[in-house]
C-alpha positions as CSV (number, residue, x, y, z in Angstrom):
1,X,84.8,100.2,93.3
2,X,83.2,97.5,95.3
3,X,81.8,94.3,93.7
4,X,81.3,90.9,95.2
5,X,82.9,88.0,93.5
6,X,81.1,85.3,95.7
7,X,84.4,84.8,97.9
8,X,82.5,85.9,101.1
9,X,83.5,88.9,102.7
10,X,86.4,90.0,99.5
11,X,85.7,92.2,97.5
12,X,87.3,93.5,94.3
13,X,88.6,97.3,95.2
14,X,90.4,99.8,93.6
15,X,92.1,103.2,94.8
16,X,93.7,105.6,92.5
17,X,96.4,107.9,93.0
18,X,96.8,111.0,90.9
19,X,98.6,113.9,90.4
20,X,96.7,117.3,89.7
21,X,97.4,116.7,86.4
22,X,95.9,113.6,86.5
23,X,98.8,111.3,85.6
24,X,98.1,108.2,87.6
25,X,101.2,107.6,89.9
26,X,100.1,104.2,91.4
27,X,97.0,102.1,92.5
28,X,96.0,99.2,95.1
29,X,93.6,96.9,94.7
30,X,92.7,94.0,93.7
31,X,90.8,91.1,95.1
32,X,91.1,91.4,99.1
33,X,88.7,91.6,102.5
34,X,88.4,94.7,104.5
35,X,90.8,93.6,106.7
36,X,93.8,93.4,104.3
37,X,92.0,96.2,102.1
38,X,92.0,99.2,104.6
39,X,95.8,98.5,106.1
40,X,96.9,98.8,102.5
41,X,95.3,101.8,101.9
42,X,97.1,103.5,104.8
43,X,100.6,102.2,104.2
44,X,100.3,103.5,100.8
45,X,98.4,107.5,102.0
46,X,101.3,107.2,104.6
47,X,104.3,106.3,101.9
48,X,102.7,109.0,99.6
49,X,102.8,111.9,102.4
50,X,106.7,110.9,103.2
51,X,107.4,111.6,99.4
52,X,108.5,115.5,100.0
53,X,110.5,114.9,103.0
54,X,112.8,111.7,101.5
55,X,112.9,113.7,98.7
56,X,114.2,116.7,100.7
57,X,116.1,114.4,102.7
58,X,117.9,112.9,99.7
59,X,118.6,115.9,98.1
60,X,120.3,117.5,101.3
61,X,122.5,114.7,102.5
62,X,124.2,113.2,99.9
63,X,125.6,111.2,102.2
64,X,123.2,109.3,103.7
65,X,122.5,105.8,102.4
66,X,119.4,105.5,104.2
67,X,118.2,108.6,102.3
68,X,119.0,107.2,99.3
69,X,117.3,103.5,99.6
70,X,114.1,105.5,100.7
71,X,114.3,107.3,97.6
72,X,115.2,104.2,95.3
73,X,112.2,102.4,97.2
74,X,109.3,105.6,96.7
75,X,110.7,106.1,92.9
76,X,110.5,102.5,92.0
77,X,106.8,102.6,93.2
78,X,106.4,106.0,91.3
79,X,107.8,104.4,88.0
80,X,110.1,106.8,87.9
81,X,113.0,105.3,85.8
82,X,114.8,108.8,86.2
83,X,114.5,109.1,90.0
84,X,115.2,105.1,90.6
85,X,118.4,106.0,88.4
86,X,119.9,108.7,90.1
87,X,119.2,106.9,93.6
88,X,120.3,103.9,92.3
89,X,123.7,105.4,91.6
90,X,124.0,107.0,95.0
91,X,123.5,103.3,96.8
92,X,126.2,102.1,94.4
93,X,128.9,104.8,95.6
94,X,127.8,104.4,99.2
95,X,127.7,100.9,99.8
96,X,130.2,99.5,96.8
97,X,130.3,96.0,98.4
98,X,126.8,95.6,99.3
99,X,127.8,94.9,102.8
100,X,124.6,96.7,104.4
101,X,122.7,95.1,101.3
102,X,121.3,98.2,100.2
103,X,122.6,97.6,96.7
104,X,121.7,94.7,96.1
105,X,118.2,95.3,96.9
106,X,118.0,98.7,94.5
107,X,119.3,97.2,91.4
108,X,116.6,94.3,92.0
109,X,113.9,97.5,92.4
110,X,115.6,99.3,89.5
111,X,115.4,96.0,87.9
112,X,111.8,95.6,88.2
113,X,111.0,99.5,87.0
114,X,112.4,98.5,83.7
115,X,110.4,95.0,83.6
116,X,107.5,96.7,84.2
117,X,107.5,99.3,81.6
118,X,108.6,96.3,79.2
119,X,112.4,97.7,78.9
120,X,113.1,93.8,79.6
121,X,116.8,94.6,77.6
122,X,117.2,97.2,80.5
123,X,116.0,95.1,83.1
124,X,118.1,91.4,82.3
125,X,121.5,93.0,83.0
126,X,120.3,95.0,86.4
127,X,119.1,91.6,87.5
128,X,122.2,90.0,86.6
129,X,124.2,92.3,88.5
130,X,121.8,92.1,91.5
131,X,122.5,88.2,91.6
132,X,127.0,88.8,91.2
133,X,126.5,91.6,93.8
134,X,124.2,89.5,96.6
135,X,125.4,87.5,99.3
136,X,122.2,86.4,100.2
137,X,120.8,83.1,98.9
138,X,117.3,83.9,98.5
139,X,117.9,87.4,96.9
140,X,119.9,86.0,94.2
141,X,117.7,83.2,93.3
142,X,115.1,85.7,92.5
143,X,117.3,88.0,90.4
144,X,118.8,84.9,88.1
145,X,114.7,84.5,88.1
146,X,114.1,88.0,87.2
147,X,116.4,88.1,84.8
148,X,115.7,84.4,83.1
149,X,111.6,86.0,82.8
150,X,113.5,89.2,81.1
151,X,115.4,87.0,78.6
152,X,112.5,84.7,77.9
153,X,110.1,87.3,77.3
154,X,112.8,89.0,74.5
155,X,113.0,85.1,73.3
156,X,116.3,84.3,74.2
157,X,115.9,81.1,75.9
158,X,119.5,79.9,75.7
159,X,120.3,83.1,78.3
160,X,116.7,82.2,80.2
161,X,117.9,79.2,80.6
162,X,121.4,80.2,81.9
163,X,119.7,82.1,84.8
164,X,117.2,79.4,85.7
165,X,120.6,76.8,85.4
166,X,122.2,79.5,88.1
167,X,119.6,79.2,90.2
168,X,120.1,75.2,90.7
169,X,123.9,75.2,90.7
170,X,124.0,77.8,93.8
171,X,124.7,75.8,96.9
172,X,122.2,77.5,99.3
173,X,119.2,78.4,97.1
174,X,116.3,77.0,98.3
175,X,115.5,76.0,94.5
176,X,119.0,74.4,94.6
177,X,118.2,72.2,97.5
178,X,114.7,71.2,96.5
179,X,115.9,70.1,93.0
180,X,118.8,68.1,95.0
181,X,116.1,66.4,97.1
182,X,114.4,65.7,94.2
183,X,116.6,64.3,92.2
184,X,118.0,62.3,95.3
185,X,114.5,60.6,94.9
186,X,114.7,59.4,91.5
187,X,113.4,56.2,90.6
């Protein structure tokens, strides 16, 4: 659908996709401009014709951490909380330390499949682990954020609170120096 919200040339759009059966497997939209609009369109047509060949891919090289990041990254925007799962585990035994950051970055996806089916119980611990597991500042600031959201919305505030606290305490997190500069600035 096209309608005109009086912000020039953006529109509000909307493009379904379905299976056969008609389960709805994911949509774009939302408020944007042609521009933005049909690039989106044709990253997302392009991601969904790559699904049978990662999938293929993945099951035939189990082996291959690339394989299995692709398939962690196209099951995560599926909402498949199966498929993330068994990817997820793959990354895990492949790269154990996170040193190619593959990890890392499927716990926060499989994080965010459980937030946004509401499993927030499900979703607090993966972004916990996410933040122990990364090396990189900016990563971990947003799973202690992830995971503080998680525990707020289950209304455990002491354990929100814990993550937000993380977030200033870490030495490089661009939260960490901002409140530092801040509080430098006191009067």
């Amino acid at each position: 659908s096209s309608t005109s919200r009086g912000l020039g040339d953006v529109y509000k759009r909307q493009v379904l996709y379905l299976t056969p059966e008609g389960k709805l497997l994911s949509k774009v939209g939302g408020y944007m401009s042609t521009d933005r609009f049909v690039p989106t369109v044709t990253a997302a047509v392009e991601m969904y014709r790559s699904i049978p060949g990662i999938k293929a891919k993945f099951a035939s090289s189990p082996k291959d951490l690339t394989a299995a990041q692709q398939m962690v990254e196209i099951s995560s925007r599926l909402d498949d909380i199966e498929g993330v799962e068994k990817a997820v585990d793959r990354v895990r035994e492949l790269d154990p330390n996170d040193n190619l950051k593959f990890r890392t970055r499927s716990l926060l996806l499989f994080a965010d499949v459980y937030a946004r089916n509401k499993k927030f119980a499900k979703a607090a611990p993966l972004f916990e682990q996410a933040a122990k597991d990364s090396k990189d500042p900016e990563e971990m600031a947003t799973a202690h954020r992830g995971a503080a959201i998680c525990y707020a919305l289950q209304k455990n505030f002491t354990k929100a609170k814990e993550q937000l606290q993380a977030i200033v305490d870490a030495p490089d997190s661009p939260e960490a120096v901002s409140y530092t500069h801040l509080r430098a600035h006191e009067t």
